[in-house]
N, C-alpha and C positions, 0 to 999 in steps of 0.2 A: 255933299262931297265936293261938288265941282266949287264953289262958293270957298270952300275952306282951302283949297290947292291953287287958287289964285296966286299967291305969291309966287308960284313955281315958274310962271309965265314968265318974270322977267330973269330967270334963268334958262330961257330956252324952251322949257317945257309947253306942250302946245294939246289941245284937247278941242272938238264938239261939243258945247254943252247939249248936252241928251234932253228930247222932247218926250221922251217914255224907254220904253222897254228896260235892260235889265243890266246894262254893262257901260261903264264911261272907258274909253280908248284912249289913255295919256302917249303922245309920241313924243320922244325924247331927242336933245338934244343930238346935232350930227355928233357922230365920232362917241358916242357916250356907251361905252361897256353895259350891256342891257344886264348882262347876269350879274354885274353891279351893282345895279340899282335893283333888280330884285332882290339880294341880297340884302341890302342897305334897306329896302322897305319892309320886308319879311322878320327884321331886327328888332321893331318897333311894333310887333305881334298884329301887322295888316299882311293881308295875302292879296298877291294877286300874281297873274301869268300871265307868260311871255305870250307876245303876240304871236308867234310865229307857230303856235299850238295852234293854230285854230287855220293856218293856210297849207294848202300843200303845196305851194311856191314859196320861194324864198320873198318877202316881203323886202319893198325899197327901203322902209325904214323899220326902224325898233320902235315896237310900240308894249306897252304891259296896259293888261286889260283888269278894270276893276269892278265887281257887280255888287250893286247897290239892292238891289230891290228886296230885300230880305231883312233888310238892316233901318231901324227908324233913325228922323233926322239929326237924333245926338249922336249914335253911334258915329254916323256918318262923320260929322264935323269935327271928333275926336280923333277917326282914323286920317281925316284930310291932315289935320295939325300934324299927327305923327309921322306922315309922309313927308310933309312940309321939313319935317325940323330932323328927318333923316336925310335929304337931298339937298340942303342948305347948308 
């Protein structure tokens, strides 16, 4: 996943590549409508959710959280493209 969402970088989009566990964290551009862009990736039959599920404070930035661990490496690089080529 993280490999395939590369291009989103030079739009803004910014991410930890993950050393294990279950979730990659993409934080988006400033000023970027989150429920947007969930919509816009949710279109393209990928799921993922709003960062702000998972805090009970308001979070400084919009982040959508994506889990990987469930899914082999094709899946994954199918759903990075379709994210790609929803957000582009």
């Amino acid at each position: 996943l993280h490999g395939a969402l590369l291009p989103l970088q030079q739009h803004g989009y910014a991410w930890d590549e993950p050393s294990g566990g279950y979730f990659l964290w993409m934080r988006l551009p400033a000023h970027t409508n989150a429920a947007d862009v969930l919509e816009r990736i949710r279109a393209t039959e990928v799921d993922a959710l709003p960062g702000t599920l998972f805090s009970q404070l308001p979070l400084p930035y919009h982040a959508v959280r994506f889990a990987f661990s469930l899914f082999d490496a094709n899946d994954l690089r199918e759903a990075g493209r379709r994210v790609v080529g929803a957000l582009t």
